[in-house]
N, C-alpha and C positions, 0 to 999 in steps of 0.2 A: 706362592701363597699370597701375597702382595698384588700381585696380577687379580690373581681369582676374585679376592674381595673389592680389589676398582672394576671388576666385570659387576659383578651383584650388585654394587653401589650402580655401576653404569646402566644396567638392565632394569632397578627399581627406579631410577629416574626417570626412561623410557615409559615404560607403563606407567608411572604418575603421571608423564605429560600427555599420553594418550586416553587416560582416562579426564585428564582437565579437556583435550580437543573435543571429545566428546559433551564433555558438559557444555563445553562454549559453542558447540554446533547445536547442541538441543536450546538454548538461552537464545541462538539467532534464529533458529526454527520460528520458536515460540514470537518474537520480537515482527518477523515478519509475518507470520499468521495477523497478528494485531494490527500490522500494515495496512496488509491487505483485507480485514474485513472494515477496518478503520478510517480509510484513507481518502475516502467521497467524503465524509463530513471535515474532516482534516482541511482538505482543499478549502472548501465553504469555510471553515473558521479560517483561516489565513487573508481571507481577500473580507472577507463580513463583519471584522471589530469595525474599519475604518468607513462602512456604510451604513451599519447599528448607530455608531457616535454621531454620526450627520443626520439617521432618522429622526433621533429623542426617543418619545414614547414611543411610536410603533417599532425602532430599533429594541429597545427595553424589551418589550413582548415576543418581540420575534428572537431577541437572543435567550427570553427565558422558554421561548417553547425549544431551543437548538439543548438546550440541559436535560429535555424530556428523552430518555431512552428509546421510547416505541415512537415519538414523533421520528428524532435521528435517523433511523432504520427505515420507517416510511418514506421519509425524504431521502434516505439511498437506494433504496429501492425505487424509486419513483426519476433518482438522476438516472442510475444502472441503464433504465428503461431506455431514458431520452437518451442515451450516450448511446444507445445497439444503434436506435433509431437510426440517429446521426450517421455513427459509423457505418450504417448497412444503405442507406443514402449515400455517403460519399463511395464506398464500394462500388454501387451502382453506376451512378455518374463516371468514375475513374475504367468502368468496363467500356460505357456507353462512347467515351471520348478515346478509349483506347481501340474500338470496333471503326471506327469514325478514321481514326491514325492508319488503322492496316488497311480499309476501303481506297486512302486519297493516295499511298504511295505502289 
């Protein structure tokens, strides 16, 4: 009888702690979705307090237009661009140098 009820005790524990892993997997889901639609402007404010403070006013302006929603998003939208760019350039490059590598040996 004593057995049986440390099973029940043992089993509601089990499912409590898998219904908490789940919760904690949906809160990191969520945390990362935020990441990553988040994380171009993140970048820009990490490196941007310390070159705002040395602008003055046009610092001022430019960090109140980074407050604006739809500016934000136009301006990650607009990195997104330049970063494919980038990246589909250096891809290029790293074929072109790598066609170059299998011709000279």
């Amino acid at each position: 009888m004593a057995n049986e009820n440390q099973l029940d005790i043992l089993e509601k524990e089990i499912k409590r702690l898998q219904m908490r892993t789940r919760q904690l997997e949906r809160e990191i889901d969520s945390k990362l979705d935020y990441f990553q639609d988040n994380y171009r402007s993140m970048a820009i404010k990490s490196f941007l307090p310390s070159v705002l403070a040395k602008a003055g006013i046009a610092g001022s302006i430019i960090d109140m237009f980074l407050e604006n929603q739809k500016f934000r998003d136009a301006l990650n939208k607009i990195t997104s661009s330049l970063f494919d760019k980038v990246s589909d350039g250096v891809d290029f490059l790293a074929k072109k140098f790598s066609k170059k590598e299998d011709q000279t040996v």
